[in-house]
MIDOVEX-373709 format. One record per atom (N, C-alpha, C, O): residue number from 1; residue in three letters; atom name; z, y negated, x. Coordinates in nm, 2 decimals, padded with zeros to 4 digits. Layout:
BEGIN
+-----+------+------+--------+--------+--------+
| pos | code | site |     c3 |     c2 |     c1 |
+-----+------+------+--------+--------+--------+
| NUM |  ALA |   CA |      Z |      Y |      X |
...
+-----+------+------+--------+--------+--------+
This chain:
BEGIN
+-----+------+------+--------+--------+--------+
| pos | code | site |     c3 |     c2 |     c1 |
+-----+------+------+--------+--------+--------+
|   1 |  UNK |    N | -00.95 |  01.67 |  01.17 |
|   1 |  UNK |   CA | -00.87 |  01.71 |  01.06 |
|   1 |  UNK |    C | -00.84 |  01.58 |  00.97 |
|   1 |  UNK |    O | -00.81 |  01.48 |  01.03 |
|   2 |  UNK |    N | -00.84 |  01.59 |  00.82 |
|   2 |  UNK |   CA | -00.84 |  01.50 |  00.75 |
|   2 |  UNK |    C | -00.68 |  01.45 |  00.72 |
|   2 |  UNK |    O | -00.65 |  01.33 |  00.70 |
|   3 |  UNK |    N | -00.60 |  01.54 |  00.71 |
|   3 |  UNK |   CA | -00.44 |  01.54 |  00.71 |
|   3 |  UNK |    C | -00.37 |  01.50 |  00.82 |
|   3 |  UNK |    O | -00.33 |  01.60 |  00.89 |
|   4 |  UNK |    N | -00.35 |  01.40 |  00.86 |
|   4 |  UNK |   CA | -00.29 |  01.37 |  00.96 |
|   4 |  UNK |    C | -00.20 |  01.22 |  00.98 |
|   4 |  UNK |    O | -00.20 |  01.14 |  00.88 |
|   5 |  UNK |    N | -00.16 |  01.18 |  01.07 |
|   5 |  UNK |   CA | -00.09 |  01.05 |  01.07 |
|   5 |  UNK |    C | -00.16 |  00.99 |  01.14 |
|   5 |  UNK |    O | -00.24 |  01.01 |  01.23 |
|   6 |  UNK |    N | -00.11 |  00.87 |  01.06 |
|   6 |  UNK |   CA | -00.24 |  00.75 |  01.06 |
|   6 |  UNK |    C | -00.39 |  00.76 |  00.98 |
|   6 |  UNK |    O | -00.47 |  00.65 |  00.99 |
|   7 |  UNK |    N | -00.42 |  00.84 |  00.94 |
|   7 |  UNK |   CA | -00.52 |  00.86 |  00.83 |
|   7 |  UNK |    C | -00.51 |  00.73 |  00.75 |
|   7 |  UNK |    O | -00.41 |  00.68 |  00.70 |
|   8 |  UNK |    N | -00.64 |  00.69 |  00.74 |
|   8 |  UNK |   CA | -00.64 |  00.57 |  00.61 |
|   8 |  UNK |    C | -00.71 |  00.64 |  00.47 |
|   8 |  UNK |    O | -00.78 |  00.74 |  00.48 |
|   9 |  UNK |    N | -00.70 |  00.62 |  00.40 |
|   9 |  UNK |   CA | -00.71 |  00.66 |  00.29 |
|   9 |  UNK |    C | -00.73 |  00.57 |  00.15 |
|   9 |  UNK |    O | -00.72 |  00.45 |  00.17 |
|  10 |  UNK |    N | -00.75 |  00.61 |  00.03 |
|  10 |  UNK |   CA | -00.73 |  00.56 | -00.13 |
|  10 |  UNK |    C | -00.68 |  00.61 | -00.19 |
|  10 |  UNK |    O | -00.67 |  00.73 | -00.20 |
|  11 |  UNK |    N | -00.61 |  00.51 | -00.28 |
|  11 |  UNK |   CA | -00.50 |  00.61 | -00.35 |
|  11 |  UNK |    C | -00.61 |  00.60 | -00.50 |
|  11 |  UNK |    O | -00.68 |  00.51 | -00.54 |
|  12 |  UNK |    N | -00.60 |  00.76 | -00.57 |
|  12 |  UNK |   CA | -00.68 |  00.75 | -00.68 |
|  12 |  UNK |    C | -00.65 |  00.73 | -00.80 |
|  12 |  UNK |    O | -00.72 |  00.68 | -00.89 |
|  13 |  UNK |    N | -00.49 |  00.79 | -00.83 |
|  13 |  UNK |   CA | -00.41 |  00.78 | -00.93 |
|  13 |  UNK |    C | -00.28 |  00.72 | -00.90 |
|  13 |  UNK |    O | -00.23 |  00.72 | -00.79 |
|  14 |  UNK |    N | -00.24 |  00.66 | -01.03 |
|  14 |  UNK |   CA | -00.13 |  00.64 | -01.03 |
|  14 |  UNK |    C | -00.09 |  00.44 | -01.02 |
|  14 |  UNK |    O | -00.18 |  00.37 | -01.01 |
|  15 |  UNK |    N |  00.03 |  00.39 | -01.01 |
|  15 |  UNK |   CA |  00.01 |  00.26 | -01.00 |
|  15 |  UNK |    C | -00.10 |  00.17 | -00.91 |
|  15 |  UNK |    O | -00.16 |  00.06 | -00.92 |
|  16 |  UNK |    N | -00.09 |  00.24 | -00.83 |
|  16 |  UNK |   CA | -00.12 |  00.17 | -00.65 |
|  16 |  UNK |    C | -00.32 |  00.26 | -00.68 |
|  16 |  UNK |    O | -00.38 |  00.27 | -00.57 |
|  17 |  UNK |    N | -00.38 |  00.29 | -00.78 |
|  17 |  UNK |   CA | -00.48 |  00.33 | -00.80 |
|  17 |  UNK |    C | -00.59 |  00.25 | -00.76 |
|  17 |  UNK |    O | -00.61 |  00.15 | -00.83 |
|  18 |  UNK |    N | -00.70 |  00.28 | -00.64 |
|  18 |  UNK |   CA | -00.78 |  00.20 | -00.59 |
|  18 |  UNK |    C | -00.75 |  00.08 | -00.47 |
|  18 |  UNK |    O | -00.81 | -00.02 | -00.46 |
|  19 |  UNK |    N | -00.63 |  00.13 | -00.38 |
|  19 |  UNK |   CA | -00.56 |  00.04 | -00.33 |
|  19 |  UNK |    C | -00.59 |  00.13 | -00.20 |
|  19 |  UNK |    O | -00.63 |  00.24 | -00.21 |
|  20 |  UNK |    N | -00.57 |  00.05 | -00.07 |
|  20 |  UNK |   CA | -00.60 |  00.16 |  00.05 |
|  20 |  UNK |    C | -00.44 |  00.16 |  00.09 |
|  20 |  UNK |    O | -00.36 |  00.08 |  00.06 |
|  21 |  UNK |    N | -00.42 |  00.29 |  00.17 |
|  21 |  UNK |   CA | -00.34 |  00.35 |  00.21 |
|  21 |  UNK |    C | -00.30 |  00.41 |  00.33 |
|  21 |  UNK |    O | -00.39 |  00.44 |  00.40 |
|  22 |  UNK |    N | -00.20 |  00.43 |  00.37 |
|  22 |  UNK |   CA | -00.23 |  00.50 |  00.50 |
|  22 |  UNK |    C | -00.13 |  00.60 |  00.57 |
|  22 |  UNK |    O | -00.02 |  00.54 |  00.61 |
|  23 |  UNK |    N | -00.14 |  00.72 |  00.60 |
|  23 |  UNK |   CA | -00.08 |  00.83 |  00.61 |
|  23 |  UNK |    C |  00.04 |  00.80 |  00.72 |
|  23 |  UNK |    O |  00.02 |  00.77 |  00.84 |
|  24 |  UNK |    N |  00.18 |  00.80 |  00.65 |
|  24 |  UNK |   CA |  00.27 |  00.79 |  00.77 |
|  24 |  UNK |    C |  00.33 |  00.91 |  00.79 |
|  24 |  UNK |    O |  00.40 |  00.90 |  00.89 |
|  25 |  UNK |    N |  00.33 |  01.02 |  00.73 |
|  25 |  UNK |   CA |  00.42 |  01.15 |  00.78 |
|  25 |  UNK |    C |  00.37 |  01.25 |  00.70 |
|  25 |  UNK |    O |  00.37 |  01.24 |  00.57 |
|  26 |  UNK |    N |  00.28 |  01.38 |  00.79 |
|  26 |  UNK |   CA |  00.26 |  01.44 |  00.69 |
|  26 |  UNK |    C |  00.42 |  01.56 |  00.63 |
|  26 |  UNK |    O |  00.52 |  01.60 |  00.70 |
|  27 |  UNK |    N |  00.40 |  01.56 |  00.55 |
|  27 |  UNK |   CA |  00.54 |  01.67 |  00.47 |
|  27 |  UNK |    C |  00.44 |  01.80 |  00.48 |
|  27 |  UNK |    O |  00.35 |  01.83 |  00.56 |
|  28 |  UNK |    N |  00.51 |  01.89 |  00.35 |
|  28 |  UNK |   CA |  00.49 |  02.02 |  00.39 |
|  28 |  UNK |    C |  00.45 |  02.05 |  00.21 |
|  28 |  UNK |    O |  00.52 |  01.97 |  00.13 |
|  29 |  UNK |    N |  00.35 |  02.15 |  00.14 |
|  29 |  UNK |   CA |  00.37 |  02.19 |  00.05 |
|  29 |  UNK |    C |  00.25 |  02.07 |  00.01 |
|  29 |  UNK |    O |  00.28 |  02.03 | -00.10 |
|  30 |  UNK |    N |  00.13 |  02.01 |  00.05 |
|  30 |  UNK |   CA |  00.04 |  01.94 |  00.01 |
|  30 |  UNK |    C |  00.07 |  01.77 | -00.02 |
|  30 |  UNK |    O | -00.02 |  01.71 | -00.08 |
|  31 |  UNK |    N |  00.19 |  01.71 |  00.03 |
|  31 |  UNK |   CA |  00.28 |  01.61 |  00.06 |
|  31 |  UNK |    C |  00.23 |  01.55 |  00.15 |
|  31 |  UNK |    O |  00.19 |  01.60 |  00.25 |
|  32 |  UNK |    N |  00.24 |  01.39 |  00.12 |
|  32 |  UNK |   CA |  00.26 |  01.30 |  00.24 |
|  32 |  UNK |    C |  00.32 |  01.18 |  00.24 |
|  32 |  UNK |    O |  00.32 |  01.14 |  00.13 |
|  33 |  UNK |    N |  00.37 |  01.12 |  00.30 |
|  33 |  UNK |   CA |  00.40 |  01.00 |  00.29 |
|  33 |  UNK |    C |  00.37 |  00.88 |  00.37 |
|  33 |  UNK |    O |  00.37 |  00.85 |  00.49 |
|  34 |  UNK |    N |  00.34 |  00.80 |  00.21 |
|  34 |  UNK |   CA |  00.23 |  00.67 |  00.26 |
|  34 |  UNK |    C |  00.28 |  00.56 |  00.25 |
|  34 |  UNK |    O |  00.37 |  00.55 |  00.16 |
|  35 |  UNK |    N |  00.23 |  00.44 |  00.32 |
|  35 |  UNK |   CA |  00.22 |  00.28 |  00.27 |
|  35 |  UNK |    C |  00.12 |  00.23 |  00.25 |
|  35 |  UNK |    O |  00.02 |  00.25 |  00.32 |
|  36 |  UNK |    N |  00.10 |  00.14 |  00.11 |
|  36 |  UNK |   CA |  00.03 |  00.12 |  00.05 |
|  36 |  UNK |    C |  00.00 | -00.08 |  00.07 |
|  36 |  UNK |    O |  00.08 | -00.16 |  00.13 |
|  37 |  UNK |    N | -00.07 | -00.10 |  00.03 |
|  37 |  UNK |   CA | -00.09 | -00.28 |  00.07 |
|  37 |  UNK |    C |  00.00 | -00.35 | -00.09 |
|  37 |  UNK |    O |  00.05 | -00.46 | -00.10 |
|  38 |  UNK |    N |  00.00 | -00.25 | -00.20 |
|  38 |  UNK |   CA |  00.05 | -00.31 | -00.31 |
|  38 |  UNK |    C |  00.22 | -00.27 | -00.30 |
|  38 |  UNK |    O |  00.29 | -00.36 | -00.35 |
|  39 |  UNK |    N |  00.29 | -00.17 | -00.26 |
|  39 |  UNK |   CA |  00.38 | -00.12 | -00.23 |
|  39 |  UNK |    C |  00.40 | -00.08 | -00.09 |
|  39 |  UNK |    O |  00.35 |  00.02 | -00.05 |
|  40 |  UNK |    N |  00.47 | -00.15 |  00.00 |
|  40 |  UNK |   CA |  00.51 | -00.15 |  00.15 |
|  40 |  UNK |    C |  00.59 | -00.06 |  00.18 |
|  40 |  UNK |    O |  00.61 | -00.04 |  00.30 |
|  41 |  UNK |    N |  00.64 |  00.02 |  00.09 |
|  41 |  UNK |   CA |  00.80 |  00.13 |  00.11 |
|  41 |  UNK |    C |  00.74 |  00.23 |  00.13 |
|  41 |  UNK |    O |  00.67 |  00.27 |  00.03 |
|  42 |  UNK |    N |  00.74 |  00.31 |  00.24 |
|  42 |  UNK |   CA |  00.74 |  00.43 |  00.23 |
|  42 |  UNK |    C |  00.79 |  00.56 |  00.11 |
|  42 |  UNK |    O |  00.90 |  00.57 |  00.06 |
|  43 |  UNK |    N |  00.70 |  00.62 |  00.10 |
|  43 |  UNK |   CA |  00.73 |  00.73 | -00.01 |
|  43 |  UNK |    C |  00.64 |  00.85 | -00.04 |
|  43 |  UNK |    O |  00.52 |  00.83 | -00.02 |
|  44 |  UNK |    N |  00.66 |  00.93 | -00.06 |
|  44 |  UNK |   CA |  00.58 |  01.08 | -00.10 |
|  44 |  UNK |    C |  00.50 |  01.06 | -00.18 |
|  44 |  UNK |    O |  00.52 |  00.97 | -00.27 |
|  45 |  UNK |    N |  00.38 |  01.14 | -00.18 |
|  45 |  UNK |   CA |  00.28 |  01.13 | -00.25 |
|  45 |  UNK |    C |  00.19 |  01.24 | -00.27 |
|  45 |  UNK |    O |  00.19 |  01.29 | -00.16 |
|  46 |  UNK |    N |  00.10 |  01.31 | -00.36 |
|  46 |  UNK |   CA |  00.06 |  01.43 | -00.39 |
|  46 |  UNK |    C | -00.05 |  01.40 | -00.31 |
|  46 |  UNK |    O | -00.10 |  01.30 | -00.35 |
|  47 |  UNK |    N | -00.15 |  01.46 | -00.16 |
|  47 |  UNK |   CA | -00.25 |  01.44 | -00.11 |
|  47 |  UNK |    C | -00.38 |  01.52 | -00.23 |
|  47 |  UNK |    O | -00.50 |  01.55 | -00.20 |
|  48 |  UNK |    N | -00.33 |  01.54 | -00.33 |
|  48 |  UNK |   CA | -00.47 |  01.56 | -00.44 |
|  48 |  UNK |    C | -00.49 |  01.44 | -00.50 |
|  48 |  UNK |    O | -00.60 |  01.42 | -00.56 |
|  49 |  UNK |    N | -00.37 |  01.31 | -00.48 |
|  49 |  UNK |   CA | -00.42 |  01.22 | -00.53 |
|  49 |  UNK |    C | -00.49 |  01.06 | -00.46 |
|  49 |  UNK |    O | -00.49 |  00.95 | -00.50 |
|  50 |  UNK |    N | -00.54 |  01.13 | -00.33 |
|  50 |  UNK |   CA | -00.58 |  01.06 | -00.24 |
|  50 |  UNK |    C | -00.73 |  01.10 | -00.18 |
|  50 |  UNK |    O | -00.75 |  01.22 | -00.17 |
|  51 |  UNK |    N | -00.83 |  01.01 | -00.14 |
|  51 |  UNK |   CA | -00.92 |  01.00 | -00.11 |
|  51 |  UNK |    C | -00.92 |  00.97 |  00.02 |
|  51 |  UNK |    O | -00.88 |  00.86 |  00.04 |
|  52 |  UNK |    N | -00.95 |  01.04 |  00.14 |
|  52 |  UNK |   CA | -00.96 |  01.02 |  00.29 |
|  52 |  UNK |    C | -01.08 |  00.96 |  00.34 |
|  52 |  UNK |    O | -01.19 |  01.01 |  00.35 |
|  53 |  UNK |    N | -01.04 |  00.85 |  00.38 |
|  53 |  UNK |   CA | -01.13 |  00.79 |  00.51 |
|  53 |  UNK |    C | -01.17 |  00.86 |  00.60 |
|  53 |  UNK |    O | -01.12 |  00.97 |  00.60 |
|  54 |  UNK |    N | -01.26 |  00.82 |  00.69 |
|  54 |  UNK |   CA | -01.32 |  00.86 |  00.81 |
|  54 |  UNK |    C | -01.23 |  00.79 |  00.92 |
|  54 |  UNK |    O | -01.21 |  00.85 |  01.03 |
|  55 |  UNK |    N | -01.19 |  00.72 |  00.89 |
|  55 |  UNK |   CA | -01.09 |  00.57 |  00.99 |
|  55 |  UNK |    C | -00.89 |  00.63 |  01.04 |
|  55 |  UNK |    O | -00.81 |  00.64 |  00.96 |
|  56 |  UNK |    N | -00.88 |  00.65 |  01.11 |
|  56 |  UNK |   CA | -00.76 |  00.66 |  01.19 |
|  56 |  UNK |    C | -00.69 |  00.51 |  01.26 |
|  56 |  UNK |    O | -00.74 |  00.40 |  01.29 |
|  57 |  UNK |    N | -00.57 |  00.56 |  01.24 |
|  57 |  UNK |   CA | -00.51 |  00.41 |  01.31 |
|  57 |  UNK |    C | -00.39 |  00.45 |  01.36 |
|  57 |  UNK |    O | -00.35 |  00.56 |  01.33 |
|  58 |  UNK |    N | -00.30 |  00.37 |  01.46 |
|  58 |  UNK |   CA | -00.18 |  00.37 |  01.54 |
|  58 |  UNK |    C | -00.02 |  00.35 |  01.41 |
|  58 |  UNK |    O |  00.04 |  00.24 |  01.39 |
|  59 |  UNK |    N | -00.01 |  00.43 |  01.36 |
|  59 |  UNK |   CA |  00.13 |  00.33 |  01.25 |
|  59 |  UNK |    C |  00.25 |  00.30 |  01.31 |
|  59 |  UNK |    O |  00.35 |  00.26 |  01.25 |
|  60 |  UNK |    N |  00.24 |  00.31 |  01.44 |
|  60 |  UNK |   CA |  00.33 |  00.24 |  01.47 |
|  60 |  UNK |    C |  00.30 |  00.02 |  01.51 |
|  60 |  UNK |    O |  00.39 | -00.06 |  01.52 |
|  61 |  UNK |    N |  00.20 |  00.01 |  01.53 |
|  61 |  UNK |   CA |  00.12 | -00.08 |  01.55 |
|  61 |  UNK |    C |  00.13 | -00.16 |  01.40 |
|  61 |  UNK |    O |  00.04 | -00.16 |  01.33 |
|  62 |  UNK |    N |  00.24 | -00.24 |  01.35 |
|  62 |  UNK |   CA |  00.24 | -00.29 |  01.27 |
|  62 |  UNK |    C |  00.12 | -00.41 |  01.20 |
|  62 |  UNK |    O |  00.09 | -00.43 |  01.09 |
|  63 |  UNK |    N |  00.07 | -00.46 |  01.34 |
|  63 |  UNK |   CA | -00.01 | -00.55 |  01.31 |
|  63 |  UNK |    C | -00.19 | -00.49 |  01.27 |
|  63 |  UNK |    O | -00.27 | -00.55 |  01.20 |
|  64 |  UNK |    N | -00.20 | -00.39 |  01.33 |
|  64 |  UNK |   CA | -00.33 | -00.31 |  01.28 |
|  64 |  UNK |    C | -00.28 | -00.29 |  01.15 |
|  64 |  UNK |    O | -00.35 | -00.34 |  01.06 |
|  65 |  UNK |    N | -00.15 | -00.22 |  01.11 |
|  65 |  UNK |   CA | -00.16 | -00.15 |  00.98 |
|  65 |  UNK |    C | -00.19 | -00.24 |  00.90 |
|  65 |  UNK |    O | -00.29 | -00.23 |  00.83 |
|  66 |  UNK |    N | -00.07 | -00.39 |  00.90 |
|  66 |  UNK |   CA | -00.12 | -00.46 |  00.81 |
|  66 |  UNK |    C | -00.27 | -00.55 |  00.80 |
|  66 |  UNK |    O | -00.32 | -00.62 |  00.71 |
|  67 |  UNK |    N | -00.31 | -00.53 |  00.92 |
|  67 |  UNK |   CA | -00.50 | -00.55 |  00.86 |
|  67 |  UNK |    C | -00.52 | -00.44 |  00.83 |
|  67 |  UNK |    O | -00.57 | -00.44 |  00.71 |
|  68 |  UNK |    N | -00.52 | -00.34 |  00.87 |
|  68 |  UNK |   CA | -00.56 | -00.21 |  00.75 |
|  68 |  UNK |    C | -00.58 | -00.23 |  00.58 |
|  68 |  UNK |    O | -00.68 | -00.21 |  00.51 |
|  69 |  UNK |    N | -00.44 | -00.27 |  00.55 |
|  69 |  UNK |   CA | -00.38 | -00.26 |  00.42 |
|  69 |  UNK |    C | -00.48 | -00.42 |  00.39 |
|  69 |  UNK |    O | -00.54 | -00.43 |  00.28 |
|  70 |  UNK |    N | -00.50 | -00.53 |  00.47 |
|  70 |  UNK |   CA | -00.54 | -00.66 |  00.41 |
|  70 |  UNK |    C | -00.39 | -00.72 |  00.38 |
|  70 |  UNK |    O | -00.38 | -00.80 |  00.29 |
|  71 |  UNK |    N | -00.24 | -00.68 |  00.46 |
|  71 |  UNK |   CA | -00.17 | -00.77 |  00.40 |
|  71 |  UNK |    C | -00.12 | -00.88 |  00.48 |
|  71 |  UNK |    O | -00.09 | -00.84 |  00.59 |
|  72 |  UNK |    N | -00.09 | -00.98 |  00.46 |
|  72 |  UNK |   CA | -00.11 | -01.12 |  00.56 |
|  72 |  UNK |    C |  00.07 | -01.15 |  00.58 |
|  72 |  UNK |    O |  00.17 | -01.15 |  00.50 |
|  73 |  UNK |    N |  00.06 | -01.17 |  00.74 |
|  73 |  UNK |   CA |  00.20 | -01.16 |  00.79 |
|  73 |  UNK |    C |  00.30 | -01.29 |  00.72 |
|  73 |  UNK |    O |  00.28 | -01.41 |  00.71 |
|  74 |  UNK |    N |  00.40 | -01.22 |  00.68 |
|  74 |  UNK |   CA |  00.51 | -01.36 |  00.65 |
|  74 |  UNK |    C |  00.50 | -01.54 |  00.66 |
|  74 |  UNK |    O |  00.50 | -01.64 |  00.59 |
|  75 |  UNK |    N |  00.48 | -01.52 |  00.76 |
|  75 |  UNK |   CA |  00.45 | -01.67 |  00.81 |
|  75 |  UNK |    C |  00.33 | -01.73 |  00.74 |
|  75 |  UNK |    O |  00.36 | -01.85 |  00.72 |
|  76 |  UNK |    N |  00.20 | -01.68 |  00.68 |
|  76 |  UNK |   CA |  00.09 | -01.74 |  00.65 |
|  76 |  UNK |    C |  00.14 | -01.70 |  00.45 |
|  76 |  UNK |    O |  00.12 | -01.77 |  00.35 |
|  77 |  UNK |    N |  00.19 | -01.59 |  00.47 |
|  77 |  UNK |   CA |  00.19 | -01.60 |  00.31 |
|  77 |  UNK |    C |  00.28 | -01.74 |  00.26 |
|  77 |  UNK |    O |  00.25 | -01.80 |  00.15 |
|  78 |  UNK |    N |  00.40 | -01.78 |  00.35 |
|  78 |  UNK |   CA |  00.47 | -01.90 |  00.30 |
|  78 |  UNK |    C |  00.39 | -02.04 |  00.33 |
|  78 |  UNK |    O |  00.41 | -02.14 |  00.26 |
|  79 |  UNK |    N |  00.29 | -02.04 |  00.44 |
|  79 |  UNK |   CA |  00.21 | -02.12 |  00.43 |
|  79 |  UNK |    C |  00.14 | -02.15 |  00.36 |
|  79 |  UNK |    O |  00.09 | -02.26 |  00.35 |
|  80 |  UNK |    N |  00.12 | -02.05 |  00.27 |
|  80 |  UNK |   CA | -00.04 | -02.04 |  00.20 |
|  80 |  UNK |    C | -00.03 | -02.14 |  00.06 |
|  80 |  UNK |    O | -00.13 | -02.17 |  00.00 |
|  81 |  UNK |    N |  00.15 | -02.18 |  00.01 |
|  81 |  UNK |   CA |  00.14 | -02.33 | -00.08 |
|  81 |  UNK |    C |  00.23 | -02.29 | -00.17 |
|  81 |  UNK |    O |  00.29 | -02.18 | -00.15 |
|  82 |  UNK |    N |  00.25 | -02.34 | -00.25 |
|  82 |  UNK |   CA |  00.37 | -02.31 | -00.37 |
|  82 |  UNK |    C |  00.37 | -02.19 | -00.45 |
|  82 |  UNK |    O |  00.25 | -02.17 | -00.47 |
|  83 |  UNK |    N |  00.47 | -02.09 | -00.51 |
|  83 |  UNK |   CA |  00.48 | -01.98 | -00.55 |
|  83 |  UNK |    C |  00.37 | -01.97 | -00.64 |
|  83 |  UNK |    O |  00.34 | -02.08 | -00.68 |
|  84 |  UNK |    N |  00.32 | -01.91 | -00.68 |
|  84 |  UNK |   CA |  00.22 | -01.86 | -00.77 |
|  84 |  UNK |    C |  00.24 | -01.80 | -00.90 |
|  84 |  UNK |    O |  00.16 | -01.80 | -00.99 |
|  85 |  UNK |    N |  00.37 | -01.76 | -00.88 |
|  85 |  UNK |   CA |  00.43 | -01.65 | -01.03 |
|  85 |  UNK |    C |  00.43 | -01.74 | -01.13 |
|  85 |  UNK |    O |  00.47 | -01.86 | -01.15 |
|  86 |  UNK |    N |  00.36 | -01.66 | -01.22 |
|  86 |  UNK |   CA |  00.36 | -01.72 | -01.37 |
|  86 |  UNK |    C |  00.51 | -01.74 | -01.44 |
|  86 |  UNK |    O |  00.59 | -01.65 | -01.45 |
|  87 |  UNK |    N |  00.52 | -01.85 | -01.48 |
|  87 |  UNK |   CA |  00.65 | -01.86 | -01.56 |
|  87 |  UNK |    C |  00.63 | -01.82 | -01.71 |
|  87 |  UNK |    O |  00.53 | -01.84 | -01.78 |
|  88 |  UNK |    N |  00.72 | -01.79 | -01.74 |
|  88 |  UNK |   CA |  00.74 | -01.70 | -01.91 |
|  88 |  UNK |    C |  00.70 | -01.82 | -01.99 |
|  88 |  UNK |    O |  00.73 | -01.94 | -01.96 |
|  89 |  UNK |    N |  00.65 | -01.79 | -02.08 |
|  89 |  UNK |   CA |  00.62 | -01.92 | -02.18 |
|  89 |  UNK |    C |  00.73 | -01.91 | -02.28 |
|  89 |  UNK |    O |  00.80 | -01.80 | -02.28 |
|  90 |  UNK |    N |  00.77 | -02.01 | -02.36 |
|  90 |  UNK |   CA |  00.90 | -02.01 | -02.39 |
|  90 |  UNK |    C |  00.94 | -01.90 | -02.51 |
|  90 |  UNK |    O |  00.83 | -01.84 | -02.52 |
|  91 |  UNK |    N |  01.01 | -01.86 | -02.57 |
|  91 |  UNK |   CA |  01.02 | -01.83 | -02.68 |
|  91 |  UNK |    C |  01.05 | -01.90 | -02.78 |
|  91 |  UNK |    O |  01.14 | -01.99 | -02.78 |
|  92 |  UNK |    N |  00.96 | -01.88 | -02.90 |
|  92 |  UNK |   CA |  00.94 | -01.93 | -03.06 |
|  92 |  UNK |    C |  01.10 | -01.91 | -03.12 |
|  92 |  UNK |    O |  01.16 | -01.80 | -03.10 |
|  93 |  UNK |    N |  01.14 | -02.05 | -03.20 |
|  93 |  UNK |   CA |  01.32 | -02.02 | -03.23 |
|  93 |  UNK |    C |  01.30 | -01.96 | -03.37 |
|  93 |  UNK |    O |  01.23 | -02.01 | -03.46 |
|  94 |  UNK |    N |  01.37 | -01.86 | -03.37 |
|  94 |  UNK |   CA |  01.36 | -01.81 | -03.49 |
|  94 |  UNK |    C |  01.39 | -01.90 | -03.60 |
|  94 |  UNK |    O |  01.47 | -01.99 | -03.59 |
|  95 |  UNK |    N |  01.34 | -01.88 | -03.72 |
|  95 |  UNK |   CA |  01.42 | -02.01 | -03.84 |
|  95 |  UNK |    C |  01.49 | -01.90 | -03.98 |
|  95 |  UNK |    O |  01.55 | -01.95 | -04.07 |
+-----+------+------+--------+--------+--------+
C-alpha cells in the first residue's frame, strides 16, 4: 500500500515543490501529514499533491529520516563555517 507511515515521497506542488518528503500520520478524507527536508514541522497535506516512492522508512528513527530528507545534523551544519545569509544591500537615501 502506497498510503502509509513512513512512505517517502515528493512533494509536487506548492512551496516545498520537488523536495522529498516523508509520510508521518496518515489522516482521514485523502490527508496526510508530512516532513519535508525544506520545512521540518510537521503539517497536513493534500496526498493529490504528492508523488510516492517505492522506499519506506522507520519515522521514528530520526537519524534515517534525516538522511532521507539529505538534512545534516546540528553539529556539522555549525561546523560547516560562517552564516551564509545574504545581507540586505543598503537602501538608496531619498533626496
Amino acid at each position: 500500500m502506497l498510503l502509509e507511515q513512513g512512505r517517502v515521497c515528493i512533494k509536487k506542488y506548492g512551496r516545498d515543490a520537488g523536495s522529498r518528503a516523508v509520510v508521518t500520520k496518515v489522516l482521514d478524507a485523502g490527508f496526510v501529514n508530512i516532513v519535508t527536508a525544506v520545512r521540518q514541522r510537521e503539517r497536513r497535506c493534500n496526498t493529490r499533491h504528492l508523488e510516492f516512492i517505492n522506499e519506506k522508512i522507520d519515522v521514528n528513527d530520526k537519524e534515517a529520516l534525516n538522511k532521507t530528507l539529505g538534512v545534516k545534523p546540528k553539529e556539522q551544519r555549525q561546523q560547516a563555517g560562517p552564516d551564509t545569509k545574504r545581507k540586505a544591500a543598503p537602501k538608496a537615501k531619498a533626496q
